[in-house]
C-alpha positions as CSV (number, residue, x, y, z in Angstrom):
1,X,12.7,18.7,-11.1
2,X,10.5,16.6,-12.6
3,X,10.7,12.6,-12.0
4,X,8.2,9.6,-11.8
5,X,8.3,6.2,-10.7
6,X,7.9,3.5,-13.8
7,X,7.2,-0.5,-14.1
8,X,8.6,-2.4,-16.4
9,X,10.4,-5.7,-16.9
10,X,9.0,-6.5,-13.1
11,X,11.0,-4.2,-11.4
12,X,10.6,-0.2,-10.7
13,X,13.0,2.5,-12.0
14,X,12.8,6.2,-10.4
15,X,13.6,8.4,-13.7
16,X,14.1,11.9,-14.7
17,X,14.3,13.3,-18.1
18,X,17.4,12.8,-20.1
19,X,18.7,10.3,-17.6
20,X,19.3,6.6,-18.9
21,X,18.6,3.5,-17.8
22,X,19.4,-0.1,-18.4
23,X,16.0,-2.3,-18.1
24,X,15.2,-5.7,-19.0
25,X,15.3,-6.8,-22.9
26,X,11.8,-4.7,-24.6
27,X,11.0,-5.7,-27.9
28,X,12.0,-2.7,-29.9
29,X,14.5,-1.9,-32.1
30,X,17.7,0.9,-31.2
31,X,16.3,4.2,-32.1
32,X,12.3,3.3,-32.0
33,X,10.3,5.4,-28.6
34,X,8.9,3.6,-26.1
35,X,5.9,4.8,-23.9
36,X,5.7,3.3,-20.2
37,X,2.5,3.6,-19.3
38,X,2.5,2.2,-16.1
39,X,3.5,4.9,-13.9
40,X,3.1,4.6,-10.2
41,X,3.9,7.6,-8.6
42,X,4.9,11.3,-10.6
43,X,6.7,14.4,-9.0
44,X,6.2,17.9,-10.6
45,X,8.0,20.5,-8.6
46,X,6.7,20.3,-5.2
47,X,3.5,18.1,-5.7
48,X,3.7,14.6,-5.7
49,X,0.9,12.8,-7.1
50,X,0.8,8.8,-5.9
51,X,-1.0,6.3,-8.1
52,X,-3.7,3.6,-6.8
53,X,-2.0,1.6,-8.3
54,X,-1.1,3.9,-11.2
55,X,-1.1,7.3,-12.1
56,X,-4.2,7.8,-14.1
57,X,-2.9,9.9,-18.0
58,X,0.5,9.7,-16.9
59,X,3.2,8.7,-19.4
60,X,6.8,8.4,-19.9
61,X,8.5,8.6,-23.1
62,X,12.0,7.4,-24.0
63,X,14.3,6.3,-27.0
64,X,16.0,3.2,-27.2
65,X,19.5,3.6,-27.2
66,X,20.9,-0.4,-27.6
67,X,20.3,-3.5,-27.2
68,X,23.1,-5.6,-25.6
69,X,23.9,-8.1,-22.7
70,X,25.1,-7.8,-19.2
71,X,29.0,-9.2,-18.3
72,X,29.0,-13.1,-18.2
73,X,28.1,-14.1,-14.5
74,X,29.7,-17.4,-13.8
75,X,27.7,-20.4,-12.0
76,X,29.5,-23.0,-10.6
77,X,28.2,-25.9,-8.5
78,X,30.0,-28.1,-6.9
79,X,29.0,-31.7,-4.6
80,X,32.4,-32.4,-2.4
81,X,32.1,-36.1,-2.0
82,X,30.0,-37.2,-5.4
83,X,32.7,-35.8,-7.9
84,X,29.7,-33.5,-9.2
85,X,30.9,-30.0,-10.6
86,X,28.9,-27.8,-13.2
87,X,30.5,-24.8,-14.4
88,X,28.1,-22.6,-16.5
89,X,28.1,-18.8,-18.2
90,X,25.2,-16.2,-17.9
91,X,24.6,-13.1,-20.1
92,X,21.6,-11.4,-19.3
93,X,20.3,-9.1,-22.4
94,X,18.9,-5.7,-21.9
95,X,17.2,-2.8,-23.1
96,X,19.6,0.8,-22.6
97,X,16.6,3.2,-22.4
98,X,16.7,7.4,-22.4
99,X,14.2,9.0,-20.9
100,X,13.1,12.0,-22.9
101,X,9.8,13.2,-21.5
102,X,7.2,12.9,-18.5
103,X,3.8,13.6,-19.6
């Protein structure tokens, strides 16, 4: 089975064809391919080609699926003898990708 190690967003995402993944907000619209060209490490079968730092003619192609945010993460601090309490909201947006091809 085919698979390959990508960078994107800062952070690293093992993939395989037709699997999908949820990776930091990309500028693209839902339905546009994306090309990741900064693969670092690529399996075919049993060979297993590791990038210095990347995997030279290596791509990975995908379609974007949506664009949406994360659940609401709640932040609350709180300062027992100054009376001090902040209660805030987080959505984080993202990018749900498909991967549809390791070239």
């Amino acid at each position: 089975m085919d698979s390959a190690v990508i960078r994107t967003g800062g952070k690293q995402y093992v993939v395989t064809p037709g699997q999908k993944i949820k990776v930091e907000k990309l500028d693209k619209k839902e339905g546009e391919e994306i090309t990741f060209d900064e693969v670092l490490a690529l399996q075919k079968g049993d060979s297993i080609e590791i990038g210095e730092p990347l995997v030279k003619g290596a791509k990975v192609l995908g379609k974007v699926l949506r664009q949406a945010r994360r659940k609401k993460v709640i932040v609350f601090k709180y300062r027992r003898e100054n009376r001090y309490k902040l209660k805030k909201g987080h959505k984080q947006p993202f990018s749900e990708i498909e991967i549809t091809e390791i070239k």
